[in-house]
C-alpha positions in Angstrom: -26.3 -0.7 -22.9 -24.0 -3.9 -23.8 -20.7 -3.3 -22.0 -17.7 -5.7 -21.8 -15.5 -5.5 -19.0 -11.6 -6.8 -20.4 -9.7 -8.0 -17.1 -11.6 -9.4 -14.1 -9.0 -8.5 -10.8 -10.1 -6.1 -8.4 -11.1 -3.4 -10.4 -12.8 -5.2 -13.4 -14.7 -7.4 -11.4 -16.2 -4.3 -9.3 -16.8 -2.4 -12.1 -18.6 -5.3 -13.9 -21.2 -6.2 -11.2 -21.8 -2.8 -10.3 -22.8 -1.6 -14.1 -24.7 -5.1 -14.3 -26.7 -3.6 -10.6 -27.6 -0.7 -12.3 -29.0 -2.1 -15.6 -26.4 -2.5 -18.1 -26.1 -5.7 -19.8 -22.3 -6.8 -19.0 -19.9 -9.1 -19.9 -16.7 -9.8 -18.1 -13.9 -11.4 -19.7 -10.3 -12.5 -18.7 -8.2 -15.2 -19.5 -7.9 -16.8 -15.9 -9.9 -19.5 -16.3 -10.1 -20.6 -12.3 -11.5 -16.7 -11.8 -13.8 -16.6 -14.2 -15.0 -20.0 -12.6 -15.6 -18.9 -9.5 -17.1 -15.2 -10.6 -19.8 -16.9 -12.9 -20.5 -19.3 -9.9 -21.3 -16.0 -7.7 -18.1 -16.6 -5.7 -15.8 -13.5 -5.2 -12.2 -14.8 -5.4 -10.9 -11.6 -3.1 -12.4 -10.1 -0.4 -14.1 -6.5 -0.2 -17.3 -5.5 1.5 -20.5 -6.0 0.1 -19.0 -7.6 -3.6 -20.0 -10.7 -2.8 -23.9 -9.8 -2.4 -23.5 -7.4 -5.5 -21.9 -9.8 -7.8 -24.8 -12.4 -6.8 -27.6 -10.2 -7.3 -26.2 -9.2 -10.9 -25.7 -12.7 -12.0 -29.3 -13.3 -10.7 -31.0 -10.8 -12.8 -29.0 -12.0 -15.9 -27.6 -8.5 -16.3 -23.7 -10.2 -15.9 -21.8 -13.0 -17.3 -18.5 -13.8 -17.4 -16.6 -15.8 -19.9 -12.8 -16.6 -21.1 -13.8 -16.8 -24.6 -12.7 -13.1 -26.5 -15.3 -13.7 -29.0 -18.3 -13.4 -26.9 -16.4 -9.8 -26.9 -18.2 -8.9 -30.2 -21.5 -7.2 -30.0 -20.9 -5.0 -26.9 -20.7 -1.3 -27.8 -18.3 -0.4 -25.0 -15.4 -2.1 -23.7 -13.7 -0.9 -20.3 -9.7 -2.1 -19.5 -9.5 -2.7 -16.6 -6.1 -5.2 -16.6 -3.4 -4.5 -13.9 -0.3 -2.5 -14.6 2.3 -3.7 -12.4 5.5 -2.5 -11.6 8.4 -3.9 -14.3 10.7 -6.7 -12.6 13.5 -4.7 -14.0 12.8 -0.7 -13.5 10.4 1.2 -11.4 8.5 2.0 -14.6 4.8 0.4 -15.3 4.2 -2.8 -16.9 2.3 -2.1 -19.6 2.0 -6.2 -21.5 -1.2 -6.9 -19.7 -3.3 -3.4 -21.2 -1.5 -3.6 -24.3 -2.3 -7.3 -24.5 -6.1 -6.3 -23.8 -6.4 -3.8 -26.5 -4.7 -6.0 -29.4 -7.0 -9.0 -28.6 -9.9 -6.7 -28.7 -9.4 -4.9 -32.1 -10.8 -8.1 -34.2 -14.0 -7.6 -32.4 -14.3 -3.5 -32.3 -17.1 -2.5 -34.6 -17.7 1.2 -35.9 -18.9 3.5 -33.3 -17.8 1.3 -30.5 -16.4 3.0 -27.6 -12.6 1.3 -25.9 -12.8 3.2 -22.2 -9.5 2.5 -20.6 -9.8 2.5 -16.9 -6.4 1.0 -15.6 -3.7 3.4 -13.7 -1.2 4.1 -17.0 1.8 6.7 -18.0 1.1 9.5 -19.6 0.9 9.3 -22.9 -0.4 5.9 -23.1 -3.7 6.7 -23.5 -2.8 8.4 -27.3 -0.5 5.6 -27.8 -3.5 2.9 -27.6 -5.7 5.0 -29.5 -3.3 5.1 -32.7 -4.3 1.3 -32.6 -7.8 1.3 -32.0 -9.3 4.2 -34.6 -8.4 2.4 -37.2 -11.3 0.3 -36.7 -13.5 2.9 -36.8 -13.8 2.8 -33.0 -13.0 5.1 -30.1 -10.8 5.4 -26.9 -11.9 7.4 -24.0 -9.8 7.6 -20.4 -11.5 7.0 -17.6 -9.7 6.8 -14.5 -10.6 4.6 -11.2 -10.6 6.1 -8.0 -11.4 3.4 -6.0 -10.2 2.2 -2.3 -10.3 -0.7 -1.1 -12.9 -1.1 1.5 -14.9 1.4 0.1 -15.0 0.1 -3.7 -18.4 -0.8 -4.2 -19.4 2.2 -2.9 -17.4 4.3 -5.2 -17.8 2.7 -8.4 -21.7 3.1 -8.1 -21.2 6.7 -6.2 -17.7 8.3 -7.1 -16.7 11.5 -5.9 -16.2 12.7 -9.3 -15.7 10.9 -12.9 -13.5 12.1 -15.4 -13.3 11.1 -19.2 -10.3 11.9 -21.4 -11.6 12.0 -24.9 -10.0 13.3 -27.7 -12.8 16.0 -28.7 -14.1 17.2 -25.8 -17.8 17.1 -26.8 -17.5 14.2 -29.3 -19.7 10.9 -29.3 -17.5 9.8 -26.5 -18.9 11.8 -24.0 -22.3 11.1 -24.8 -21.9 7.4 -24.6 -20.4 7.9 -21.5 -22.7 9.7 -19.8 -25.4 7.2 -21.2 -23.2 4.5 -19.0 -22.8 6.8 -16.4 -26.2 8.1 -16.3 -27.4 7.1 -12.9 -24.2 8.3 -11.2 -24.4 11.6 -12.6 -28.3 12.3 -11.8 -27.2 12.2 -8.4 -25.4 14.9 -8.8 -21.7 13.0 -9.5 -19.4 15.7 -11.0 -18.2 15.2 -14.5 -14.7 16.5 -15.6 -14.0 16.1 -19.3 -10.6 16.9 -20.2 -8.1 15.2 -22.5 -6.2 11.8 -22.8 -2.9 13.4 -20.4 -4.8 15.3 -18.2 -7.0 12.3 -17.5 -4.3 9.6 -16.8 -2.3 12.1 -14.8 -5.5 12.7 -12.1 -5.2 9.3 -11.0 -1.4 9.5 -10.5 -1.3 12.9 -9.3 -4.1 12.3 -6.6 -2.2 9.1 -5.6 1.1 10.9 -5.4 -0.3 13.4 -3.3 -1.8 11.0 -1.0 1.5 9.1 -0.6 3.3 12.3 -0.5 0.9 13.3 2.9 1.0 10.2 4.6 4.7 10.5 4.4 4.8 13.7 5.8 3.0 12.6 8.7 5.7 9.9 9.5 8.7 12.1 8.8 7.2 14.1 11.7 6.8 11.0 13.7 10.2 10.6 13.7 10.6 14.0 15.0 8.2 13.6 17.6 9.9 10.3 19.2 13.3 12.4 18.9 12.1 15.6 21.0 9.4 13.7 23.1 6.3 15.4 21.1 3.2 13.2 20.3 2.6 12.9 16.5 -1.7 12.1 17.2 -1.6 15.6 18.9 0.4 17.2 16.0 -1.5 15.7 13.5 -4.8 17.2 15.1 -3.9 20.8 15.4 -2.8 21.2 11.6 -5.2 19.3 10.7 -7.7 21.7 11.7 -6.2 24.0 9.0 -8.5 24.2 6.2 -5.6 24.1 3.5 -4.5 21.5 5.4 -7.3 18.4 6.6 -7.2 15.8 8.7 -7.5 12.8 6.6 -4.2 11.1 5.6 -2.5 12.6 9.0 -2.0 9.0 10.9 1.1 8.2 11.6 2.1 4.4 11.3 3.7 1.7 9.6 3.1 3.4 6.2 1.2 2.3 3.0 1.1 -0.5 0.8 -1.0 -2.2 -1.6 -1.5 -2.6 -5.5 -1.6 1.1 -6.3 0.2 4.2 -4.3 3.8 2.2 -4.0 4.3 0.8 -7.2 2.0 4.0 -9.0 4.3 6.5 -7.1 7.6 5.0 -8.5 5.9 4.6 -11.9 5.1 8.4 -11.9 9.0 8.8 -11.0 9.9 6.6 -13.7 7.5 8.4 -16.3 9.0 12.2 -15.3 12.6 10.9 -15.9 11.6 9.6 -19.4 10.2 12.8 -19.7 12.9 14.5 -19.4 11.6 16.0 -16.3 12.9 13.8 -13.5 13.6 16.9 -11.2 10.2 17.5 -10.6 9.3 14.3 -9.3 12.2 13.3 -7.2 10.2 14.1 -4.1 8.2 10.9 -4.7 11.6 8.8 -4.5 12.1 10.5 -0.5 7.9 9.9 -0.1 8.6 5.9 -0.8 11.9 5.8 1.2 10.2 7.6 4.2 7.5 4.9 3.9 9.7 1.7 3.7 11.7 3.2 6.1 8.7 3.1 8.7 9.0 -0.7 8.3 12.4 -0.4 9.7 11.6 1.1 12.9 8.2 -0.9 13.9 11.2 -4.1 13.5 13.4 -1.6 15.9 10.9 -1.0 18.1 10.2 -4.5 18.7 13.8 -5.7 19.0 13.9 -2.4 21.6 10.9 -3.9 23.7 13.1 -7.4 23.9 16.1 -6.2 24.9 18.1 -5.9 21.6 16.9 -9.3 20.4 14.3 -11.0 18.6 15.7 -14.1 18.2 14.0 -17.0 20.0 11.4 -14.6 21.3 7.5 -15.4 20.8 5.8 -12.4 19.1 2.2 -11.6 18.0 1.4 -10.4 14.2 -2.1 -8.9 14.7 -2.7 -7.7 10.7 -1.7 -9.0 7.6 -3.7 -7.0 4.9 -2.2 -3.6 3.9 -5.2 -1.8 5.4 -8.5 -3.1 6.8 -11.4 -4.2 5.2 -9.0 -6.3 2.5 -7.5 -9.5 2.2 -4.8 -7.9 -0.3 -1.1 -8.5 1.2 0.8 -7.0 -1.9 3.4 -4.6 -0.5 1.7 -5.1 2.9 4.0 -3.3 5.4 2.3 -6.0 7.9 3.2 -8.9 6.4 6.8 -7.3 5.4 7.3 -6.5 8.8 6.1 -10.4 10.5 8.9 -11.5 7.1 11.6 -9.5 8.6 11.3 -10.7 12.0 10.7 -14.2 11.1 13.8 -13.8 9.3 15.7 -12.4 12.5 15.0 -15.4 14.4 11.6 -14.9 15.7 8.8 -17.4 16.8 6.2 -14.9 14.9 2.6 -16.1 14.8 0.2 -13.7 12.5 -3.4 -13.3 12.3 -5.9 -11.2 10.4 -9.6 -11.6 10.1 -9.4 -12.1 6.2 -6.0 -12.3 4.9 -4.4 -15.1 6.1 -5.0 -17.6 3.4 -3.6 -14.6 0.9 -0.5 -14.1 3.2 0.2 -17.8 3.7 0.2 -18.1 -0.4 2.6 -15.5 -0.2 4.7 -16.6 2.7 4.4 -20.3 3.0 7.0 -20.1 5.7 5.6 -18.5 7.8 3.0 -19.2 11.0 -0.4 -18.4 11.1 -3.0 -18.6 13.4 -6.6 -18.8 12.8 -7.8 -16.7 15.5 -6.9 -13.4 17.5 -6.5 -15.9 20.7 -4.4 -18.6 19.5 -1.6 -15.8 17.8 -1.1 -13.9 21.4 -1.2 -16.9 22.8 2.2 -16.7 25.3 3.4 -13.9 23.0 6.0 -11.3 24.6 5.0 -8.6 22.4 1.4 -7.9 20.4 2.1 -6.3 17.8 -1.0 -4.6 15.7 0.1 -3.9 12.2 -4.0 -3.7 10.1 -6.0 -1.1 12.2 -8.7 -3.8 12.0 -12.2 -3.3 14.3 -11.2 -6.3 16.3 -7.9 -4.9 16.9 -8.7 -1.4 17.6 -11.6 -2.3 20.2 -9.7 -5.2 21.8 -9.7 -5.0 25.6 -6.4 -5.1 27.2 -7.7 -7.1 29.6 -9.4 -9.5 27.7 -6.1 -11.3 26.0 -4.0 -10.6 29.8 -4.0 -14.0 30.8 -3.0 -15.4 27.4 0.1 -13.3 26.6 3.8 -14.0 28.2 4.6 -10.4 28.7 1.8 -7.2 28.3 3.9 -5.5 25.6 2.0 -3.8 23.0 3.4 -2.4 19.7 1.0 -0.1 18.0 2.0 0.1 14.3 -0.7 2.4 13.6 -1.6 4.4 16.5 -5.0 3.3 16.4 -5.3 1.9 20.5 -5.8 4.6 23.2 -2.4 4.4 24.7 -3.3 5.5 28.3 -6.0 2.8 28.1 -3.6 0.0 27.8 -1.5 1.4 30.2 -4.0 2.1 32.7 -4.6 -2.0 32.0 -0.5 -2.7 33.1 1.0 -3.1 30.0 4.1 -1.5 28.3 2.6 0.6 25.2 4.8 2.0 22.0 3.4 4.1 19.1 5.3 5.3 16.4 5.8 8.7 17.6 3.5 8.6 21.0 4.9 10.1 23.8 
């Protein structure tokens, strides 16, 4: 099938390569000219496992090109979005420019038949909104939500735990096509969901919200567990073993970040107060102040271990990225937390194995370092923010003889405390006995 893929970021660029890998004839457009650049010279302008051999192997076999010119648009018989929806400078509420931008430059090129599959994170309601605009062409619109993690996103756009089309007939043309594009997935036994435009824009929102809405739980009852001396690892294990319950999300730490659960959870917030139905998702303004408040105390916990005071004092950054596997800083809580020091007086020295040159875009003044070595280096508290490999196997003994003091913040419980201790060093965990 001819697909175009409008919006080449994170998600579009993913997507593009991995339909390319699996036989579709693809273009990717986007009107970043220094991106598309790189892309069509088989270089992958963020980091994420295994993209970089993907998006080689599809430009290779002449299944994917990439291009900033929208008429090169015309021809293919589907068209994903897959443009970024940030949160508004003035309002919690999504910015909705760049997807409405998308589907207006695409109408001139829509052809009867043609199928507009909208894959970015939206409100509900947008969905119907975008489809009053493109059926007058004599074209379609299908929903089709991502569910992709960062890490992991190869792996999930060519074998998803589920897909799920919002169509406006439930066994129209849409779904056909779709499953013609999604063939491959779906012989391996994918599940399909079909449902309508809301219902398929609120999965995405709704699974993200309760994601959030866990993970904050967990660090509310960290809090707890520092106040009355339990351990919040132990905690977390034994409901976890609850069916109804799980495991998975249970880690205590710094909290969240990124390009989707912060600024999707206050967007949902937004979207149920225009709504009229505000009450119902107020809980997700407590999940996101519970999350930036974990910030708060990782700084407290280092100005504890120095006495009261940061100022002047030498401290280790070990993680930049919001999670590991990434080189994406936005709403890090690592690189928030190395800002807030720095701007307490601190002599902070950060390191991460793939995010520094994103994090020194982002925060020119501040210092990295280029290695795991040369950031402890003299450092009176470690601090590990990323649950990076490197970080969580790191010997206590190895980095010893570099550091000033053998403090050790863990921002996200990931080092075996009695490990460190048994090694002579002072170790904190956000809700560790």
């Amino acid at each position: 099938m001819k697909l175009s893929v409008i919006g080449c970021g994170y998600l579009g660029a993913v997507h593009a390569a991995a339909m390319a890998s699996i036989g579709h004839e693809v273009i990717g457009f986007d009107v970043d000219h220094a991106k598309i650049e790189r892309l069509a010279a088989g270089e992958a302008p963020f980091y994420e496992p295994g993209f970089n051999d993907l998006l080689r192997e599809s430009l290779a076999s002449g299944n994917l090109r990439f291009t900033t010119d929208p008429a090169a648009l015309t021809g293919s018989t589907v068209h994903f979005i897959a443009v970024g929806t940030p949160q508004r400078e003035d309002s919690d509420g999504a910015d909705l420019r760049f997807v409405d931008a998308a589907v207006t430059g695409l109408l001139p090129h829509l052809a009867p038949g043609d199928l507009v599959v909208g894959k970015s994170t939206v409100p509900v309601g947008t969905a119907q909104r975008l489809a009053d605009m493109v059926t007058p062409t004599g074209a379609m619109l299908a929903w089709n939500p991502e569910f992709l993690r960062e890490g992991f996103a190869v792996q999930d756009t060519l074998q998803p735990d589920r897909i799920v089309y919002g169509t406006a007939i439930r066994d129209g043309a849409e779904v056909e096509i779709l499953d013609a594009v999604y063939a491959t997935a779906l012989k391996g036994g994918v599940p399909r969901l079909v449902t309508d435009y809301a219902t398929a824009e609120l999965v995405k929102v709704a699974a993200n919200a309760f994601l959030a809405t866990k993970i904050s739980f967990i660090n509310a009852m960290s809090e707890i567990a520092d106040a009355t001396g339990a351990d919040v690892t132990e905690l977390a294990d034994a409901i976890g073993h609850d069916v109804r319950i799980g495991r998975r999300f249970l880690n205590a730490g710094v909290g969240f970040g990124g390009g989707c659960l912060p600024k999707d959870i206050r967007a949902f917030a937004a979207r149920g107060e225009e709504l009229g139905h505000g009450r119902a998702l107020r809980f997700l303004r407590e999940v996101d102040e519970i999350n930036l408040r974990q910030r708060t105390r990782l700084v407290e916990l280092v100005e504890e271990a120095l006495g009261g005071s940061v100022a002047g004092r030498r401290i280790a950054i070990l993680g930049l990225a919001f999670k590991p596997n990434s080189d994406d800083t936005r709403d890090s809580p690592a690189l928030d937390v190395a800002t807030r020091l720095h701007g307490l007086g601190a002599d902070v020295v950060s390191y991460d194995p793939e995010a520094v040159g994103t994090a020194r875009r982002a925060r020119p003044h501040l210092v990295f370092a280029e290695s795991l070595e040369e950031a402890v280096a003299k450092a009176e508290v470690t601090v590990v923010v990323t649950e990076w490999d490197e970080f969580r196997e790191l010997s206590p003994d190895a980095i010893a003889s570099a550091v000033a003091e053998k403090k050790v913040i863990d921002g996200r419980n990931c080092l075996d405390p009695e490990r460190w201790r048994a090694a002579g060093w002072t170790y904190r965990g956000l809700g560790r006995r």
